[in-house]
PyMOL Python script that loads the backbone (N, CA, C, O; Angstrom):
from pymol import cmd

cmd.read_pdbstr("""\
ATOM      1  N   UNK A   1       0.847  -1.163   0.000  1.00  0.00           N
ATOM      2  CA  UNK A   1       0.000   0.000   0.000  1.00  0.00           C
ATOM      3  C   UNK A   1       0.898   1.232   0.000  1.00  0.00           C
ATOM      4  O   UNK A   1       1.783   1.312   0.852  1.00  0.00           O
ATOM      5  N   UNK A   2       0.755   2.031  -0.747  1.00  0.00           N
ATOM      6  CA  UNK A   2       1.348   3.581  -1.060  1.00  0.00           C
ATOM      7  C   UNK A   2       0.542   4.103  -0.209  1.00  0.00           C
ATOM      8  O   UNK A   2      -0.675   4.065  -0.028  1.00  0.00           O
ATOM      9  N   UNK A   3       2.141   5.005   0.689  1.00  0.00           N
ATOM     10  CA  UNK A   3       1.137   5.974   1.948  1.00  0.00           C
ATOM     11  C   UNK A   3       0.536   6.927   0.856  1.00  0.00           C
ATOM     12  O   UNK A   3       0.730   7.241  -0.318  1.00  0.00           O
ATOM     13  N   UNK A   4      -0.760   7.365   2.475  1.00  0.00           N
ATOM     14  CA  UNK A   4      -1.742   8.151   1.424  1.00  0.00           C
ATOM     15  C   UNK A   4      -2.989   7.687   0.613  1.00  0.00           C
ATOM     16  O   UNK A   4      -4.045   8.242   0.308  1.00  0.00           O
ATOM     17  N   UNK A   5      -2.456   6.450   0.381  1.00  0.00           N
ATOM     18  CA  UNK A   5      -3.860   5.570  -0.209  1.00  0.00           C
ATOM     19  C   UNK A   5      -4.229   4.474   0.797  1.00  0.00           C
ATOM     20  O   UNK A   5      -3.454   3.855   1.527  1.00  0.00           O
ATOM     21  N   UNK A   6      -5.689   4.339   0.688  1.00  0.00           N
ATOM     22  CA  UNK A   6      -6.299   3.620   1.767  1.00  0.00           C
ATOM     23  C   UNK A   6      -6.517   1.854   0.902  1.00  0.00           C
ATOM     24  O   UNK A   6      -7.293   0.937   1.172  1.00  0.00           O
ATOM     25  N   UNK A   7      -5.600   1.965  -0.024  1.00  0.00           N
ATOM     26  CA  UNK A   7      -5.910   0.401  -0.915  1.00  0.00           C
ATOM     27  C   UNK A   7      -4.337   0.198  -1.478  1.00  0.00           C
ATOM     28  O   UNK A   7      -3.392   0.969  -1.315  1.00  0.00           O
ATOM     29  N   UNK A   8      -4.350  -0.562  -1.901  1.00  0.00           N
ATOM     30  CA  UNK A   8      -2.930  -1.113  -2.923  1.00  0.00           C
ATOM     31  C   UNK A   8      -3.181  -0.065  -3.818  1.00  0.00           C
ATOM     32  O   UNK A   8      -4.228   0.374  -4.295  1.00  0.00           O
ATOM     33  N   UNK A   9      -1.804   0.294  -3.968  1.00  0.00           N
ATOM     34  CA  UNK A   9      -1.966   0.975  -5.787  1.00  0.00           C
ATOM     35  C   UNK A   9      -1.385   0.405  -6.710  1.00  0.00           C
ATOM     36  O   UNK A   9      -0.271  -0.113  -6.623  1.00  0.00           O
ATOM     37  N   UNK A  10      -2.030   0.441  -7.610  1.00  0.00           N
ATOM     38  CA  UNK A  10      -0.478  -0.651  -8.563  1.00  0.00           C
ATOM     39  C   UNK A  10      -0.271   0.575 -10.221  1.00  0.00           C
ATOM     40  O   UNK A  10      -0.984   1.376 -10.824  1.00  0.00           O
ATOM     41  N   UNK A  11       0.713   0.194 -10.300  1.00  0.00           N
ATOM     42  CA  UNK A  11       1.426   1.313 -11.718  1.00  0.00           C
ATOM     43  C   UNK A  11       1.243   0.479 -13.065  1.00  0.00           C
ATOM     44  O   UNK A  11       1.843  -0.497 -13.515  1.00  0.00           O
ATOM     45  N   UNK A  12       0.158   1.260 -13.539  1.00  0.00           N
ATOM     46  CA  UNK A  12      -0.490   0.919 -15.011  1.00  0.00           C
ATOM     47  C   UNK A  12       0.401   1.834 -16.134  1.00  0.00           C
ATOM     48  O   UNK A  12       0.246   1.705 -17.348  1.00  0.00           O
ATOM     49  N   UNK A  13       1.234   2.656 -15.594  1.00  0.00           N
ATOM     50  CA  UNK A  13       1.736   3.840 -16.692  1.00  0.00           C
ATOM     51  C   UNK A  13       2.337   2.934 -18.171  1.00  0.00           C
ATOM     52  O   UNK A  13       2.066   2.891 -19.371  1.00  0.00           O
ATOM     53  N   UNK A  14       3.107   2.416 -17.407  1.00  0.00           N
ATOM     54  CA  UNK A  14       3.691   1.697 -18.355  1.00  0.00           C
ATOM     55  C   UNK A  14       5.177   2.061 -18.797  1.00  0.00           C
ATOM     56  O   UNK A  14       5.832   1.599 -19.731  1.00  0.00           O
ATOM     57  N   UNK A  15       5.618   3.312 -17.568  1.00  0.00           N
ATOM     58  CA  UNK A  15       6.595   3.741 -18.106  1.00  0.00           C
ATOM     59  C   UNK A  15       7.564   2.811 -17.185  1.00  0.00           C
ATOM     60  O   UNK A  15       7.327   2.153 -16.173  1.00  0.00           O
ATOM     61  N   UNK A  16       8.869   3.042 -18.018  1.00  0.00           N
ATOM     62  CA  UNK A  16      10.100   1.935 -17.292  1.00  0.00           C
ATOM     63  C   UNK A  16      10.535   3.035 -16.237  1.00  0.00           C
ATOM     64  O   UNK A  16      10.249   4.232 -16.206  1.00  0.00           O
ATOM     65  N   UNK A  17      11.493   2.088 -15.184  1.00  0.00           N
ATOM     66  CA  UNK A  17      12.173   3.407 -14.283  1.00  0.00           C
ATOM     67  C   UNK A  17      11.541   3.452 -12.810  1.00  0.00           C
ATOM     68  O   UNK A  17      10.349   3.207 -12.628  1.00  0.00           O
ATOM     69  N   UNK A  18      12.419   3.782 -11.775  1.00  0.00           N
ATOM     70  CA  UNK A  18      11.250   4.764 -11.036  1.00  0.00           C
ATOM     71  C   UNK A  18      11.065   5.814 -10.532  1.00  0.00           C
ATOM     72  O   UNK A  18      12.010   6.526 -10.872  1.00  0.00           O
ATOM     73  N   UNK A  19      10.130   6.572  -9.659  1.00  0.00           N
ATOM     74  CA  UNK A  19       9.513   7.583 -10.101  1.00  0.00           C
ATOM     75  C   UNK A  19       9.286   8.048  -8.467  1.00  0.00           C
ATOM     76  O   UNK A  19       8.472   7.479  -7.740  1.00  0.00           O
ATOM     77  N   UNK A  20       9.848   8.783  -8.181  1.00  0.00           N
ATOM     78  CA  UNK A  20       9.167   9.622  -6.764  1.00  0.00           C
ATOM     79  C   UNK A  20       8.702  10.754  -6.762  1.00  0.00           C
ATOM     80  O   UNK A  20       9.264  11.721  -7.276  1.00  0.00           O
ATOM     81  N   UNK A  21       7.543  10.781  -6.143  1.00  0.00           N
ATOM     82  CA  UNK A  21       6.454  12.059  -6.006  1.00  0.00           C
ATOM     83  C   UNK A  21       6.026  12.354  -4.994  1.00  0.00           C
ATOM     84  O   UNK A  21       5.354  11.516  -4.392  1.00  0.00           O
ATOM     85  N   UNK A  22       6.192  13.317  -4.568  1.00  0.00           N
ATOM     86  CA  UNK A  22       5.865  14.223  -3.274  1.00  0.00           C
ATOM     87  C   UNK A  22       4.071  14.719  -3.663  1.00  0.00           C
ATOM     88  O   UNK A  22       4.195  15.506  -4.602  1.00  0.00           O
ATOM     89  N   UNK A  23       3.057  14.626  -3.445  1.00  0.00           N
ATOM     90  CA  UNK A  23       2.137  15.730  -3.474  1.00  0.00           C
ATOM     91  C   UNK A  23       1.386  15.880  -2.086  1.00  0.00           C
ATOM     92  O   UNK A  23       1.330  15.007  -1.221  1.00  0.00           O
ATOM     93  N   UNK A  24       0.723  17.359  -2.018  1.00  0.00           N
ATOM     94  CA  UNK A  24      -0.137  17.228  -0.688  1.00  0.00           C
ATOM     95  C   UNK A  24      -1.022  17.474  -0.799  1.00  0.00           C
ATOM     96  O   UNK A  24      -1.309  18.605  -1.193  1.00  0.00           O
ATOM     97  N   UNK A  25      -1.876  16.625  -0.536  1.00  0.00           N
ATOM     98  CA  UNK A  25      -3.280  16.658  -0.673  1.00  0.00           C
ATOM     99  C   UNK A  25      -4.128  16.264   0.740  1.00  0.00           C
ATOM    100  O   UNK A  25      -3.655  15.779   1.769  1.00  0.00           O
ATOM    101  N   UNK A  26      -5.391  16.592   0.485  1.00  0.00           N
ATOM    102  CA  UNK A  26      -6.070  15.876   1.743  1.00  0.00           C
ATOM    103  C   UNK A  26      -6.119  14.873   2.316  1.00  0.00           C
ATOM    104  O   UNK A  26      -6.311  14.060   1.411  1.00  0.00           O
ATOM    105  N   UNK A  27      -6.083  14.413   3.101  1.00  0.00           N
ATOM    106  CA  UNK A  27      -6.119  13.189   3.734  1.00  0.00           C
ATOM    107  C   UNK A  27      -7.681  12.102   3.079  1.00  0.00           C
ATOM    108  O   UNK A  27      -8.795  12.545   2.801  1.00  0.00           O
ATOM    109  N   UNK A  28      -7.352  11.086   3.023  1.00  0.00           N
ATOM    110  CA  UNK A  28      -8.518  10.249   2.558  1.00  0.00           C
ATOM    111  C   UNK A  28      -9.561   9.907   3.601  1.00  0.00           C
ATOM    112  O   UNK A  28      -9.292   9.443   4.709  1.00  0.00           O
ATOM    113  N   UNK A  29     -10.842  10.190   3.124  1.00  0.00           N
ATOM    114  CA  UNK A  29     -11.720  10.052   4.516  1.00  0.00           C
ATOM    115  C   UNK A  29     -11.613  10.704   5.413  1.00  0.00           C
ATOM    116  O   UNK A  29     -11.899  10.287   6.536  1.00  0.00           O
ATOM    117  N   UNK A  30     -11.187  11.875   5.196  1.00  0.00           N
ATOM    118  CA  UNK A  30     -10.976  12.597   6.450  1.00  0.00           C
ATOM    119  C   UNK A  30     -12.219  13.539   6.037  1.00  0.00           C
ATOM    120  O   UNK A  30     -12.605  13.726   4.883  1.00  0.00           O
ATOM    121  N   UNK A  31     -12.751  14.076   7.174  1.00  0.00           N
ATOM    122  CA  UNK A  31     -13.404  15.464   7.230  1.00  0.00           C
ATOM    123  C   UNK A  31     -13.055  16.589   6.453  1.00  0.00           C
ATOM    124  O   UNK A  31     -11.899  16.966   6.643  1.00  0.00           O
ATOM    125  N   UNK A  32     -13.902  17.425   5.398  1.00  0.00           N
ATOM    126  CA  UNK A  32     -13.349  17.974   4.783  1.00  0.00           C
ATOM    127  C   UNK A  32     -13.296  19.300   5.891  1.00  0.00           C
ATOM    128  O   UNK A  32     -14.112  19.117   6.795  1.00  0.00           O
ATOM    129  N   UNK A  33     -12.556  20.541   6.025  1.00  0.00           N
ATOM    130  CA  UNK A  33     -12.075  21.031   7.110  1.00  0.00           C
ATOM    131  C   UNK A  33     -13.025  22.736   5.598  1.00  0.00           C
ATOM    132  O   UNK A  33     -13.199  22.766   4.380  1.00  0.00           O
ATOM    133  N   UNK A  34     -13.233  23.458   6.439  1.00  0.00           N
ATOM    134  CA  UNK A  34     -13.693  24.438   5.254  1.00  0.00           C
ATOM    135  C   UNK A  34     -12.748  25.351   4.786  1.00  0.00           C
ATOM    136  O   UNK A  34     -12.535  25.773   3.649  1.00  0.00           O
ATOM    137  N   UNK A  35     -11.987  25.684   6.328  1.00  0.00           N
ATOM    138  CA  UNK A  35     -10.180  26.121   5.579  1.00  0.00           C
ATOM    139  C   UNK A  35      -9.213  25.660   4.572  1.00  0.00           C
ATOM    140  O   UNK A  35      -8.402  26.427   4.055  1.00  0.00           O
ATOM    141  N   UNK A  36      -9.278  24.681   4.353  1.00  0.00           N
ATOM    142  CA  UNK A  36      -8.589  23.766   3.628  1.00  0.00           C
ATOM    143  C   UNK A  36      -7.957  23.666   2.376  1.00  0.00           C
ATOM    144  O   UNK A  36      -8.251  22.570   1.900  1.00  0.00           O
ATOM    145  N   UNK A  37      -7.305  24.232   1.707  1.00  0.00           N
ATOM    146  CA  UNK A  37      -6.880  24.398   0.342  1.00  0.00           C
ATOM    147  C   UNK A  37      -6.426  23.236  -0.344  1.00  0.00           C
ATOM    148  O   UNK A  37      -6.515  23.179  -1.571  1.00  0.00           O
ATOM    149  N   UNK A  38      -5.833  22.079   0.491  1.00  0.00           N
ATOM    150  CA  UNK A  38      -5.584  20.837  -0.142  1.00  0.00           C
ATOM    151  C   UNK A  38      -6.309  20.025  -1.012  1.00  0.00           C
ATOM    152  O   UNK A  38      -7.034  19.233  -0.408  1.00  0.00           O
ATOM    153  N   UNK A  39      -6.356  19.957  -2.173  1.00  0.00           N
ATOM    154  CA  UNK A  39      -6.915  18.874  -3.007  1.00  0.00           C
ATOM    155  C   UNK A  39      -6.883  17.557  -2.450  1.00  0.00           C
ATOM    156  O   UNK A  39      -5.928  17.056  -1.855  1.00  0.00           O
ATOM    157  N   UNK A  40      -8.218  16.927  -2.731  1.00  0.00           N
ATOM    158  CA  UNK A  40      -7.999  15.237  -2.376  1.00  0.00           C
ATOM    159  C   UNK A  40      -6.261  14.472  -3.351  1.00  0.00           C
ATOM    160  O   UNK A  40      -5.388  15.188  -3.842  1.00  0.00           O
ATOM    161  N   UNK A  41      -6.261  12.761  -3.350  1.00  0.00           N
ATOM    162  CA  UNK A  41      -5.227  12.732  -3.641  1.00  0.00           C
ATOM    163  C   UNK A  41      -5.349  12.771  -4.995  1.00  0.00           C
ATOM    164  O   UNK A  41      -4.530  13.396  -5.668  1.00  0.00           O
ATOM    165  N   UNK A  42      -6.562  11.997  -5.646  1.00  0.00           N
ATOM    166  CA  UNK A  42      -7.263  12.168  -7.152  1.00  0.00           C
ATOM    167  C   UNK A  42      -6.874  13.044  -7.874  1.00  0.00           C
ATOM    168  O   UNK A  42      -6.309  12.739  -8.924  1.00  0.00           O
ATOM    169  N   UNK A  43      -7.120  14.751  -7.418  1.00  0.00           N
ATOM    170  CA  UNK A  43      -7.426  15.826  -7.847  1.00  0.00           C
ATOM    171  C   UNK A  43      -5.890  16.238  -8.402  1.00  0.00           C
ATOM    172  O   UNK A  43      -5.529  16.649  -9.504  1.00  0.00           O
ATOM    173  N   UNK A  44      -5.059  15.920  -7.033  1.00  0.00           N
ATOM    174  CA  UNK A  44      -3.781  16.343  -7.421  1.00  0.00           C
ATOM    175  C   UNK A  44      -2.472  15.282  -8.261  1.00  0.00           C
ATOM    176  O   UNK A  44      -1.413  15.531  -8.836  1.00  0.00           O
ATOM    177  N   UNK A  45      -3.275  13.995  -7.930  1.00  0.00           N
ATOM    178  CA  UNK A  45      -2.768  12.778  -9.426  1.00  0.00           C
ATOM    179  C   UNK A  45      -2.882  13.654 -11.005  1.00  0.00           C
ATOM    180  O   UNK A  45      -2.054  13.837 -11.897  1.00  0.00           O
ATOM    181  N   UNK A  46      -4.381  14.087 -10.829  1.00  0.00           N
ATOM    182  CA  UNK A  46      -4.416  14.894 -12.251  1.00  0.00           C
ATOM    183  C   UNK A  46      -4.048  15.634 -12.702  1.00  0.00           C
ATOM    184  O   UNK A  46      -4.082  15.806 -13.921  1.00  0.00           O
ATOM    185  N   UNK A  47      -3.347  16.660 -11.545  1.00  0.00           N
ATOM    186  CA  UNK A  47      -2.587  17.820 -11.670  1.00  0.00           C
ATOM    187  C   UNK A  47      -1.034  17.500 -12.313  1.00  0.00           C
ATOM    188  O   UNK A  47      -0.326  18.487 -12.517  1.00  0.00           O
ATOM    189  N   UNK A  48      -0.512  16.212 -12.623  1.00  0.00           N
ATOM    190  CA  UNK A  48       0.284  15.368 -12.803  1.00  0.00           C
ATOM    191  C   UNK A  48       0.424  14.552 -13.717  1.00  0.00           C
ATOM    192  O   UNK A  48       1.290  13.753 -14.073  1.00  0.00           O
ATOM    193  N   UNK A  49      -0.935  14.992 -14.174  1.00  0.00           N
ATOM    194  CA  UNK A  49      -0.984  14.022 -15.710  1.00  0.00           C
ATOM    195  C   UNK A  49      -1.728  12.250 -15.166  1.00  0.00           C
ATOM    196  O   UNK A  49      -2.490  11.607 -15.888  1.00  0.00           O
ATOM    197  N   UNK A  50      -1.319  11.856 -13.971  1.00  0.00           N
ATOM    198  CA  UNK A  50      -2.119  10.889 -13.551  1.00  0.00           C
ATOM    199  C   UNK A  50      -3.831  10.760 -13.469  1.00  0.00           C
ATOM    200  O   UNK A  50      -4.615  11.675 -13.718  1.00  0.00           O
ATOM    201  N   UNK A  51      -4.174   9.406 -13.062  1.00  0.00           N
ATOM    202  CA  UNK A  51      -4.966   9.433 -12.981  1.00  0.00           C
ATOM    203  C   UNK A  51      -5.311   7.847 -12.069  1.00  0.00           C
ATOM    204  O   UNK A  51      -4.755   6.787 -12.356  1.00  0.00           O
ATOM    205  N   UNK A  52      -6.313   8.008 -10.982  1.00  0.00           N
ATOM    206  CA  UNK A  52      -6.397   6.432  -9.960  1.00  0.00           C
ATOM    207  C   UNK A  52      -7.544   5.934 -10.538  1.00  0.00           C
ATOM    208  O   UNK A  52      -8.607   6.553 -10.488  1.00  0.00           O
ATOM    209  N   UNK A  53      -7.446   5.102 -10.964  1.00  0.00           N
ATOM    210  CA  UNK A  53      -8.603   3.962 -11.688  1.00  0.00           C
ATOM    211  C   UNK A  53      -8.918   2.713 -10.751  1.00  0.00           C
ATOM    212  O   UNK A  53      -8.213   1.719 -10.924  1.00  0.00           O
ATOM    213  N   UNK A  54      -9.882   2.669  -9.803  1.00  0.00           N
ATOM    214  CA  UNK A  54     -10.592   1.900  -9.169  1.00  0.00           C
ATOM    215  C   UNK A  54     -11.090   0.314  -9.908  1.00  0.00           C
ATOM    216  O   UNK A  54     -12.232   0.066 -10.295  1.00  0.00           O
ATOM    217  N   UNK A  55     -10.229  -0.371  -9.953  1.00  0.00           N
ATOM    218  CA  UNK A  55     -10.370  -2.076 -10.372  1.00  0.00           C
ATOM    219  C   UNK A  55     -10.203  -3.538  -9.264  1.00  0.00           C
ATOM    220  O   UNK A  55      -9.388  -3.695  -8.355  1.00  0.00           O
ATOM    221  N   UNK A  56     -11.000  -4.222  -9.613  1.00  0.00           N
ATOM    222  CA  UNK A  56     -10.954  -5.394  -8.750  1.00  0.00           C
ATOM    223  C   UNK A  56      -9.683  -6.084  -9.298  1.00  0.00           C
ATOM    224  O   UNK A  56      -9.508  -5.650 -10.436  1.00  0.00           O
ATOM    225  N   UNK A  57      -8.959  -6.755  -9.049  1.00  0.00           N
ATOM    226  CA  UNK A  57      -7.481  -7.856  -9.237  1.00  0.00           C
ATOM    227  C   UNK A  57      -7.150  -8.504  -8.527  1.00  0.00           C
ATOM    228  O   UNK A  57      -7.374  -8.235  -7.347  1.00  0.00           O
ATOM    229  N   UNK A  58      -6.567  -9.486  -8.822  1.00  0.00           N
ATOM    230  CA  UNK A  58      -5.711 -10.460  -7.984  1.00  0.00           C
ATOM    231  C   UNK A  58      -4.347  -9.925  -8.156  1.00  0.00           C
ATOM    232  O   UNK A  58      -3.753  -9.454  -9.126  1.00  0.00           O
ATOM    233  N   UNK A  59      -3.938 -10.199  -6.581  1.00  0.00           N
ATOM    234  CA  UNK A  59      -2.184  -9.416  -6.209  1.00  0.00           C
ATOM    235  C   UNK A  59      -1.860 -10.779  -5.405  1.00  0.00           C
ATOM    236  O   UNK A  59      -2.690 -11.613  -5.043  1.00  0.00           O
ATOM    237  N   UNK A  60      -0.741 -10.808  -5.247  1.00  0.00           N
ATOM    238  CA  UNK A  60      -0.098 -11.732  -4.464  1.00  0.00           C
ATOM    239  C   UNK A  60       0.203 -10.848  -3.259  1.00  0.00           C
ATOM    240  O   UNK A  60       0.577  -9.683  -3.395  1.00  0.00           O
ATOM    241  N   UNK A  61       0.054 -11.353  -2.243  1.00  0.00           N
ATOM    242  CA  UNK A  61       0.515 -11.496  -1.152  1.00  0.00           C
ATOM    243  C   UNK A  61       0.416 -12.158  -0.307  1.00  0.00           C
ATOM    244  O   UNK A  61      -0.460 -13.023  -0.343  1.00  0.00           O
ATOM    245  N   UNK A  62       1.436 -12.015   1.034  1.00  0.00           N
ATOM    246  CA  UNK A  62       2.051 -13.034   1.902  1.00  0.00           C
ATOM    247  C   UNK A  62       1.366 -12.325   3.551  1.00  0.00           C
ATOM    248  O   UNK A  62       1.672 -11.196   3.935  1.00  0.00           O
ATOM    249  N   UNK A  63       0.425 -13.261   4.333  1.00  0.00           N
ATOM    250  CA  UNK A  63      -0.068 -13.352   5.773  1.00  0.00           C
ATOM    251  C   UNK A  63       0.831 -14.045   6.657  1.00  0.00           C
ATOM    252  O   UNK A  63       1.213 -15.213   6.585  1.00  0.00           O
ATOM    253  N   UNK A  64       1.127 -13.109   7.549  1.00  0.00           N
ATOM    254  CA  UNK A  64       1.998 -13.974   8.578  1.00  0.00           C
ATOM    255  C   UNK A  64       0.834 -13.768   9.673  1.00  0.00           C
ATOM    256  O   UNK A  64       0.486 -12.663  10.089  1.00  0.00           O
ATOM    257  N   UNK A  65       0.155 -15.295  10.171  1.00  0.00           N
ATOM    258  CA  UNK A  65       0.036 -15.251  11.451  1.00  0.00           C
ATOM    259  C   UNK A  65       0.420 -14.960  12.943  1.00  0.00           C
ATOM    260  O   UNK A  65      -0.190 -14.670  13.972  1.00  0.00           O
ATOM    261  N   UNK A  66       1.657 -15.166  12.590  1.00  0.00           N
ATOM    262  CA  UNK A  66       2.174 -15.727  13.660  1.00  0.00           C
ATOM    263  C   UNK A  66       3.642 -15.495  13.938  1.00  0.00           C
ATOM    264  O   UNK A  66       4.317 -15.252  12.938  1.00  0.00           O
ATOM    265  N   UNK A  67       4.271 -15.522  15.107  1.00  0.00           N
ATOM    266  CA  UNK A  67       5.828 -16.096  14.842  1.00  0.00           C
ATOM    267  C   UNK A  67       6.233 -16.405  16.284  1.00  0.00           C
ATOM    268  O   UNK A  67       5.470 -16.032  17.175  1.00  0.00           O
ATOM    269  N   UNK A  68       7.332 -17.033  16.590  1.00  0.00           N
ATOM    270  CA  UNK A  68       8.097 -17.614  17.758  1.00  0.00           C
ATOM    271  C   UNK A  68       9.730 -17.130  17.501  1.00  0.00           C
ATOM    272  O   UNK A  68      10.294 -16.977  16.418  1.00  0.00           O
ATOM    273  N   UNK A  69      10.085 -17.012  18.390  1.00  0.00           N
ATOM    274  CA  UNK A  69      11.809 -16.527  18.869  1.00  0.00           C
ATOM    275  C   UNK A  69      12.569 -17.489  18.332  1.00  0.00           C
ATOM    276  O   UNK A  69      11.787 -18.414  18.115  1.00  0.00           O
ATOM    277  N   UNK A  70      13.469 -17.753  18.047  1.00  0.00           N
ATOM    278  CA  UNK A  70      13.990 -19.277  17.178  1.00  0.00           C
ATOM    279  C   UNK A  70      15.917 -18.893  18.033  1.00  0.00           C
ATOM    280  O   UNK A  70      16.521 -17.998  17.441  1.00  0.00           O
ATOM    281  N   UNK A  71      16.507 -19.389  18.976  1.00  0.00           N
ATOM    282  CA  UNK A  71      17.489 -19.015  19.552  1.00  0.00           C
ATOM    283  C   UNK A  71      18.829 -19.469  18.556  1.00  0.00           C
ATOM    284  O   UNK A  71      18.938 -20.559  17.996  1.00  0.00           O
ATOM    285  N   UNK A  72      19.661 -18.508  18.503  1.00  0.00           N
ATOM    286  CA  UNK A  72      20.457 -18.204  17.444  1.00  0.00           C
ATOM    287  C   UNK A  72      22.075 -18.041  18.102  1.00  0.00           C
ATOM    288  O   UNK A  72      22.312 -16.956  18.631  1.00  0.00           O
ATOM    289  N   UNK A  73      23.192 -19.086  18.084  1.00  0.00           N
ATOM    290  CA  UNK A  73      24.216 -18.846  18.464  1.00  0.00           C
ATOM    291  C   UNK A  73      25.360 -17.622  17.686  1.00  0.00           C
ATOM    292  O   UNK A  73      25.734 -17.693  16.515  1.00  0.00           O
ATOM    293  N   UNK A  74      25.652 -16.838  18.406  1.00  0.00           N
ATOM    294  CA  UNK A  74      26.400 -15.839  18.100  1.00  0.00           C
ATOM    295  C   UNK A  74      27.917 -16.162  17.257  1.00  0.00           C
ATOM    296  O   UNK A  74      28.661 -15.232  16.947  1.00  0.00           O
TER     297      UNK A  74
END
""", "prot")
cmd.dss("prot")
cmd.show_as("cartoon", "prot")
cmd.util.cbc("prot")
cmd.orient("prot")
């Protein structure tokens, strides 16, 4: 999960490489505050040429229940 988003995001761009982005936007689900000048995160994806497209998929991932101490000689 990409902080900031309340789901997995996954990168459809298609471009090679990677890519770090700073934006500030509102918090998700949060109260909108009436002071507030922050764009949601949507608003300011677009400001970016992006765009978040809401799809069902299968992702892999890994559940750890559980774990125990396993003693380890130095």
């Amino acid at each position: 999960m990409q902080d900031g988003a309340d789901r997995p995001v996954m990168d459809r761009t298609g471009l090679a490489g990677n890519c770090n982005i700073e934006v500030q936007c509102a918090q998700p689900n949060a109260m909108p505050e009436r002071s507030s000048t922050q764009p949601s995160m949507s608003m300011a994806l677009q400001k970016l040429g992006l765009k978040l497209e809401a799809r069902r998929e299968e992702i892999e991932c890994l559940i750890v229940d559980g774990g125990n101490r396993v003693p380890v000689e130095n």
